[in-house]
C-alpha positions in Angstrom: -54.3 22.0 -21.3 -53.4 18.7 -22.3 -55.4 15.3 -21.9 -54.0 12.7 -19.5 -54.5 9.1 -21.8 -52.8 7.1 -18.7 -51.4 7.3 -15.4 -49.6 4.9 -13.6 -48.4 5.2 -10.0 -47.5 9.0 -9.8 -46.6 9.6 -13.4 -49.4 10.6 -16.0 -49.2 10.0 -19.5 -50.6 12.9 -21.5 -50.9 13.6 -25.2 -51.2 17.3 -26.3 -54.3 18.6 -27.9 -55.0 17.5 -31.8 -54.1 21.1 -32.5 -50.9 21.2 -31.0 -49.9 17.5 -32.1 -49.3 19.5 -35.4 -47.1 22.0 -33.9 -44.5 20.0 -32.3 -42.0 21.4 -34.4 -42.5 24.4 -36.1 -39.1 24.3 -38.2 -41.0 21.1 -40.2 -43.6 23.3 -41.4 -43.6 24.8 -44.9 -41.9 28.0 -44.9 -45.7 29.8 -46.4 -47.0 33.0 -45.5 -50.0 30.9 -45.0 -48.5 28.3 -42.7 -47.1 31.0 -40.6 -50.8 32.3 -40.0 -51.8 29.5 -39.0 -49.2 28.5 -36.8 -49.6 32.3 -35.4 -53.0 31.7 -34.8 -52.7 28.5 -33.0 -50.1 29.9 -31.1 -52.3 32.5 -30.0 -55.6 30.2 -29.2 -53.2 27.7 -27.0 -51.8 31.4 -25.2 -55.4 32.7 -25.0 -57.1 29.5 -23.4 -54.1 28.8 -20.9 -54.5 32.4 -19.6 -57.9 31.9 -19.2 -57.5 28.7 -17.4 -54.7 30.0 -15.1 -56.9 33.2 -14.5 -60.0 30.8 -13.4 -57.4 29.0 -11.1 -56.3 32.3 -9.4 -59.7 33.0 -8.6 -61.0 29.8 -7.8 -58.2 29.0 -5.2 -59.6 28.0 -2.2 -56.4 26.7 -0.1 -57.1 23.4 -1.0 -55.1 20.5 -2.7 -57.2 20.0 -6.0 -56.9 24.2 -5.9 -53.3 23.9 -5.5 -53.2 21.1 -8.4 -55.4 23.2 -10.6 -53.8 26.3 -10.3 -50.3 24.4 -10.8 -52.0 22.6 -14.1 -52.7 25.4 -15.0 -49.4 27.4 -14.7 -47.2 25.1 -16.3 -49.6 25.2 -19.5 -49.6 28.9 -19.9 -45.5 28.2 -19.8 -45.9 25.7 -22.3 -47.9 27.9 -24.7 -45.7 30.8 -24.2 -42.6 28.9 -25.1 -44.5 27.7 -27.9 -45.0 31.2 -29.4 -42.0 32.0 -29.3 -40.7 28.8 -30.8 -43.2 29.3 -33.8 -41.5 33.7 -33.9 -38.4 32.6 -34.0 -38.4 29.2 -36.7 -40.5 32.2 -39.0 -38.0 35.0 -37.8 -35.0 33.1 -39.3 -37.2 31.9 -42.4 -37.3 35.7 -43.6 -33.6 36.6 -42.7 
């Protein structure tokens, strides 16, 4: 999930995790069997802990607002991780073509 650094009025500002700051594009990364662990593994960690947070949403909903919010939060980072994965298998998909 990423960490909110500001809001103002109804708009938050939020920076992604450190981990993910370095992931932001995965074509700039060298084109290394290493580098493409790595950015595998990340890929997988970020997937792993949004499931985990959307599955703690699911059963923590209680009908409430902050329950609604969280389970939302949480949502919309399991789709951001998800597109990330495939973001970082396809840049290394068309590295080995």
């Amino acid at each position: 999930m990423t960490t909110t650094i500001a809001q103002a009025g109804f708009v938050q500002v939020t920076s992604p995790y450190p981990e993910e700051q370095e992931l932001l594009d995965p074509a700039l990364a060298a084109p290394t069997p290493q580098k493409a662990a790595q950015l595998r593994q990340k890929a997988s960690h970020w997937l792993s802990r949004a499931q985990k947070e959307l599955h703690d949403a699911i059963f923590a909903r209680d009908g409430s607002e902050a329950g609604l919010d969280r389970y939302a939060s949480a949502r919309a980072e399991l789709d951001s991780a998800e597109t990330w994965a495939l973001r970082v298998a396809e840049a290394f998909a068309i590295r080995r073509d």
